[in-house]
VOGU-3710 file (C-alpha; in Angstrom, 3 decimals, decimal comma):
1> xxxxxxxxxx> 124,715/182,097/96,620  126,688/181,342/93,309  125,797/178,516/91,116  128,676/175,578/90,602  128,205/173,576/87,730  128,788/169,649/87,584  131,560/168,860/85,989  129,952/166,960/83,600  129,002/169,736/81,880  131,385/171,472/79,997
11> xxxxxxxxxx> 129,983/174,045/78,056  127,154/176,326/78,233  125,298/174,479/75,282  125,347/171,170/77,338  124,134/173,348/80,229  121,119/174,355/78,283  120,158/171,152/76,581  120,743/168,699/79,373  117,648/169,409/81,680  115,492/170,067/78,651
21> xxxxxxxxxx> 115,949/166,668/77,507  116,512/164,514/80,289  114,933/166,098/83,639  111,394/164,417/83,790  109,484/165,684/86,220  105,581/164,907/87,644  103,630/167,614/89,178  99,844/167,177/90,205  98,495/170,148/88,067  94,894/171,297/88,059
31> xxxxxxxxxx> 93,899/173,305/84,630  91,555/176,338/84,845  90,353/177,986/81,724  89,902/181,836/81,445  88,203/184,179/79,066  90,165/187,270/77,961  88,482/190,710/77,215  88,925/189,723/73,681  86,757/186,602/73,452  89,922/184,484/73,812
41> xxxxxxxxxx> 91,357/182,432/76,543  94,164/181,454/78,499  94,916/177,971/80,083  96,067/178,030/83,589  97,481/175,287/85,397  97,467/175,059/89,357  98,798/173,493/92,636  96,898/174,320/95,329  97,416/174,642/98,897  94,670/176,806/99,874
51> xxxxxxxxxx> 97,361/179,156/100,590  97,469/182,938/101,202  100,549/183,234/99,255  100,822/182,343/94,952  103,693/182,126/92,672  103,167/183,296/89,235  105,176/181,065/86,683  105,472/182,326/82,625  107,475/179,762/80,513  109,602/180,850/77,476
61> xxxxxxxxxx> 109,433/181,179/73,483  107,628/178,002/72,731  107,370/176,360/75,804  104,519/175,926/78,425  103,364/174,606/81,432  104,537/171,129/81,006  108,462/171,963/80,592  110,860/170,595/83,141  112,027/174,023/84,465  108,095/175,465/84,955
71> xxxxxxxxxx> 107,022/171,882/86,744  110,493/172,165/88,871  109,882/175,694/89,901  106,166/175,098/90,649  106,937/171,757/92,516  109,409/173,651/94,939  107,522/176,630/95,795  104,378/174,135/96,128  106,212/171,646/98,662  106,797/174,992/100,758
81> xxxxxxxxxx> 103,409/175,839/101,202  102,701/178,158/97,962  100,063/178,180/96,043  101,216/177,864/91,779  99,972/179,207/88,965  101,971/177,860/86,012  100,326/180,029/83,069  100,133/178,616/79,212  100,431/181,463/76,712  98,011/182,356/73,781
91> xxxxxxxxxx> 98,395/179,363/71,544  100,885/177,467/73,597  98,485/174,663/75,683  96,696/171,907/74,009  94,427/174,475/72,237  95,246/176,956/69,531  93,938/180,035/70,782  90,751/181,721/69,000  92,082/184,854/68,018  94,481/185,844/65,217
101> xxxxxxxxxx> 96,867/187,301/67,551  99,256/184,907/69,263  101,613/185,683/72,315  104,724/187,844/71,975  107,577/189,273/74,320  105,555/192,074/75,134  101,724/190,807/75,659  102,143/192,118/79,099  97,708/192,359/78,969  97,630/188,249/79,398
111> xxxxxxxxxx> 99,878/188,585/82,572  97,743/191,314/83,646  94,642/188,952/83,042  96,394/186,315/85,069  97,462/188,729/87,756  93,987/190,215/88,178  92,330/186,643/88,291  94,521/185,465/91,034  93,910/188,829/93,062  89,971/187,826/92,470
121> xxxxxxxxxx> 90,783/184,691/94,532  91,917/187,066/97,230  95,445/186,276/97,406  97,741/188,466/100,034  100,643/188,056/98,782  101,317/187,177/94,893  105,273/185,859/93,712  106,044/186,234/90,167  108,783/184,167/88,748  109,930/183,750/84,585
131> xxxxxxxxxx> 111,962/182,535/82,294  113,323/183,719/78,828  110,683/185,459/77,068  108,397/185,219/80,358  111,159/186,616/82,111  110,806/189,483/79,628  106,995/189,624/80,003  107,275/189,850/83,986  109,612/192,749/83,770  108,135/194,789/81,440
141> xxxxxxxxxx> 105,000/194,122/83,053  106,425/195,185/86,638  108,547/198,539/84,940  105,382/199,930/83,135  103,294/199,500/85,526  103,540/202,275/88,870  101,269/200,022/91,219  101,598/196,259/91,979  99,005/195,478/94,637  99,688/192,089/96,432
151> xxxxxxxxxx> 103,149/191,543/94,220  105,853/190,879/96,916  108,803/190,303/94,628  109,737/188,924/91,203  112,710/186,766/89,770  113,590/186,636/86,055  116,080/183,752/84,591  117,981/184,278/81,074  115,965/186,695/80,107  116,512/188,410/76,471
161> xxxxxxxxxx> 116,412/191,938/78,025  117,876/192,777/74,543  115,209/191,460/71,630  117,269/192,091/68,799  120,923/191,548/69,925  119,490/188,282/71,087  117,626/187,559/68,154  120,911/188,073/66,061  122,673/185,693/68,616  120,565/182,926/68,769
171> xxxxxxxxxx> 120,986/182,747/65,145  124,273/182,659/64,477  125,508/179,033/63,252  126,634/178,278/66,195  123,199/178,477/67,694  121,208/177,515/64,828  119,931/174,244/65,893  117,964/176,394/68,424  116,551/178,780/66,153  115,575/176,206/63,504
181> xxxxxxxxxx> 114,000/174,708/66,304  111,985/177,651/67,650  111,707/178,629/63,781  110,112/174,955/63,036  107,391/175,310/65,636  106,329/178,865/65,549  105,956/178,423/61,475  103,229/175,719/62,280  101,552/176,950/64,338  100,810/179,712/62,106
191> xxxxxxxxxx> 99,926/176,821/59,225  97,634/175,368/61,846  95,939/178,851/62,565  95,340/179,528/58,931  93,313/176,466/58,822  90,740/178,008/61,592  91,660/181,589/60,355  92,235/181,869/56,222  92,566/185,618/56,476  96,152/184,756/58,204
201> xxxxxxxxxx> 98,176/185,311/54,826  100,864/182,041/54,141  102,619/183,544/51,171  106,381/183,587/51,468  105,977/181,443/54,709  108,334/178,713/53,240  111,347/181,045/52,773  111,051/182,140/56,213  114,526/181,194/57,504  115,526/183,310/60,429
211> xxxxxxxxxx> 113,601/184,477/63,717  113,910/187,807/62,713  112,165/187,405/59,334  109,086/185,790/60,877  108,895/188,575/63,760  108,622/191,030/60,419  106,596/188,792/58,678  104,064/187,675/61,371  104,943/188,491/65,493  105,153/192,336/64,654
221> xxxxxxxxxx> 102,040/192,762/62,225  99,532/190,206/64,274  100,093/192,527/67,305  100,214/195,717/66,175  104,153/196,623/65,390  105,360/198,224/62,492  108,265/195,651/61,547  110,368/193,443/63,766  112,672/196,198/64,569  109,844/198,063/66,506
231> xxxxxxxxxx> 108,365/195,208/68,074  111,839/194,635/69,641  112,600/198,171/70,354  108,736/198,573/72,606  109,269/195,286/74,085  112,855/194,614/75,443  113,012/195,016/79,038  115,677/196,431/79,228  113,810/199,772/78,829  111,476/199,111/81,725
241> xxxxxxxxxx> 114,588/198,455/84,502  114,732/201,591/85,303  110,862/202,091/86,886  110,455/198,850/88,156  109,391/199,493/92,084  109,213/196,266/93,761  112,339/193,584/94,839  112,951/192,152/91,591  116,262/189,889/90,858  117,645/189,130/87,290
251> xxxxxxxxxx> 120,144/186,127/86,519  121,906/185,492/83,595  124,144/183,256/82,982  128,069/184,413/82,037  127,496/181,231/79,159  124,431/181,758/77,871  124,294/180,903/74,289  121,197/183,173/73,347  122,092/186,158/74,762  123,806/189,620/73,949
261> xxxxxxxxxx> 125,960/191,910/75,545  123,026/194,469/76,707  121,518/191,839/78,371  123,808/191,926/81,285  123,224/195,247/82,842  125,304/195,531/85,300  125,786/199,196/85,468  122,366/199,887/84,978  121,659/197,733/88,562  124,187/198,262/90,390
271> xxxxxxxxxx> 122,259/201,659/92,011  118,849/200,312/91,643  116,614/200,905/94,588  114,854/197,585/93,788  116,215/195,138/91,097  119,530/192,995/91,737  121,404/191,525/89,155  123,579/188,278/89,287  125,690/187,021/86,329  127,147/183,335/87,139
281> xxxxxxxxxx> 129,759/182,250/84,952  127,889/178,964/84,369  124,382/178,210/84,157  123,521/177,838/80,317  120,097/179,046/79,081  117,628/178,272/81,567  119,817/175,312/82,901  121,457/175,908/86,313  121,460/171,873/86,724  122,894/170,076/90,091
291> xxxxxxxxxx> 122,648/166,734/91,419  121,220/166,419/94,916  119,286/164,672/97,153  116,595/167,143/97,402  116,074/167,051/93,441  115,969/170,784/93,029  118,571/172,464/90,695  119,675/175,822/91,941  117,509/177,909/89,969  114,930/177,238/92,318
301> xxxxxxxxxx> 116,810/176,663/95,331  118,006/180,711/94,281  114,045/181,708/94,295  113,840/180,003/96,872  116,041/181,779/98,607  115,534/185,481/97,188  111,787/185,076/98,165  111,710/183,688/101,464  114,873/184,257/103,170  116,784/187,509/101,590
311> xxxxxx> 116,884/190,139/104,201  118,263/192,478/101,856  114,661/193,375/100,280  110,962/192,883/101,659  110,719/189,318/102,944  107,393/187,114/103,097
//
């Protein structure tokens, strides 16, 4: 099941901005607040069926619940009967969160929060699906952990398995309208925090001009890393491959402007007991757009597929 791009788009930058701009999208979400060990929270946002069976959604760096490629992916799975959880990082809902920490690449403890409140509901079976950085978060989570009670299988979309060769991609100049964008954002919300928190420390913040400089500045030290360089050494995924345990696909786009060469292991999958990896030539980051009469671009029409009807791996 390869993906064919329209031939509209012509370049893996179209790929990626296209449904991010113009796919609008209405799902009938239900929001669920939780409390975190730490005195913090996490927004949720559901579909419900009163099913037996949930799909886990994480978004990517700066995004949420309300992005087109979360509501599309949570609209298909909830048409077919699943229940959704479509999960807002620390600081990424309507809410800053209370703590000083934010959300990183790593914060693998949230998912587990998540994870653990939908096994309190008493799901059977529990479907974990992300993108970008959530793709990150879902396999670390899945490779570090040895048991996954209830977790059928998991699908990851251009995911940085790589921190820092992606970091250094995403901001060459020919990507830099991305990470000024993801820069932008992520540099106020720390300016909004320090108005709740003033022990969060703004000096130098201004001449913060790359995405690695404000991991060593602020995403390392908030949770815990030495510098950026360790922070994307302990969290890249690509160190957790290896031990993941349960039917797990990865696909990454041939074209995708944000990510390195280590993030396309094919070597390192091609013997795995339990992960799969595709490589499309097209696809973009996070695009994978089509135009049909069903409405659903083959991202999910590929989860879809991998989680109902693959007979290669453990089927629902």
């Amino acid at each position: 099941m390869n993906y064919k791009r329209p031939s509209v788009f012509f370049s893996g930058h179209l790929e990626t901005i296209y449904p991010a701009i113009f796919r609008s999208l209405s799902v009938p979400y239900e929001r669920e607040r939780i409390n975190t060990a730490d005195n913090d929270f996490l927004d949720l946002d559901w579909l419900r069926n009163n099913a037996s069976k949930l799909v886990i959604i994480s978004h990517g760096l700066e995004g949420n619940s309300s992005r087109a490629y979360v509501k599309g992916m949570a609209r298909a799975f909830f048409e077919r009967g699943f229940d959704v959880i479509a999960w807002n990082f620390r600081g990424c809902s309507d809410e800053m969160n209370r703590q000083l920490r934010f959300y990183h690449s790593g914060a693998t403890d949230d998912l587990e929060a998540v994870v653990q409140h939908a096994r309190q509901r008493g799901y059977a079976e529990i479907y974990m699906v992300g993108f970008s950085l959530g793709g990150n978060l879902t396999l670390k989570y899945l490779g570090e952990r040895k048991s996954h009670p209830e977790i059928i299988k998991a699908i990851a979309f251009s995911t940085p398995l790589d921190l820092y060769g992606s970091c250094v991609k995403i901001s060459k100049p020919v990507n830099r309208v991305y990470s000024n964008r993801f820069l932008t954002s992520l540099k106020g919300k720390i300016l909004r925090k320090s108005l709740m928190l003033p022990e969060l420390d703004l000096k130098g913040i201004k001449a913060i001009n790359t995405l690695l400089a404000f991991d060593d500045r602020y995403t390392a030290p908030l949770h815990g890393f030495k510098n950026a360089m360790d922070y994307y050494h302990q969290c890249s995924s690509i160190h957790f491959i290896d031990t993941i345990n349960i039917p797990t696909l990865i696909i990454n786009a041939q074209n995708d402007p944000f990510l390195s060469d280590l993030c396309y292991p094919l070597d390192q999958c091609r013997n795995h007991k339990f992960v799969k990896f595709e490589n499309p030539r097209h696809g973009g980051h996070v695009g994978f757009a089509q135009f049909n009469k069903n409405g659903l671009y083959w991202s999910e029409e590929r989860a879809l597929s991998f989680f109902i009807f693959d007979q290669r791996s453990r089927t629902i």
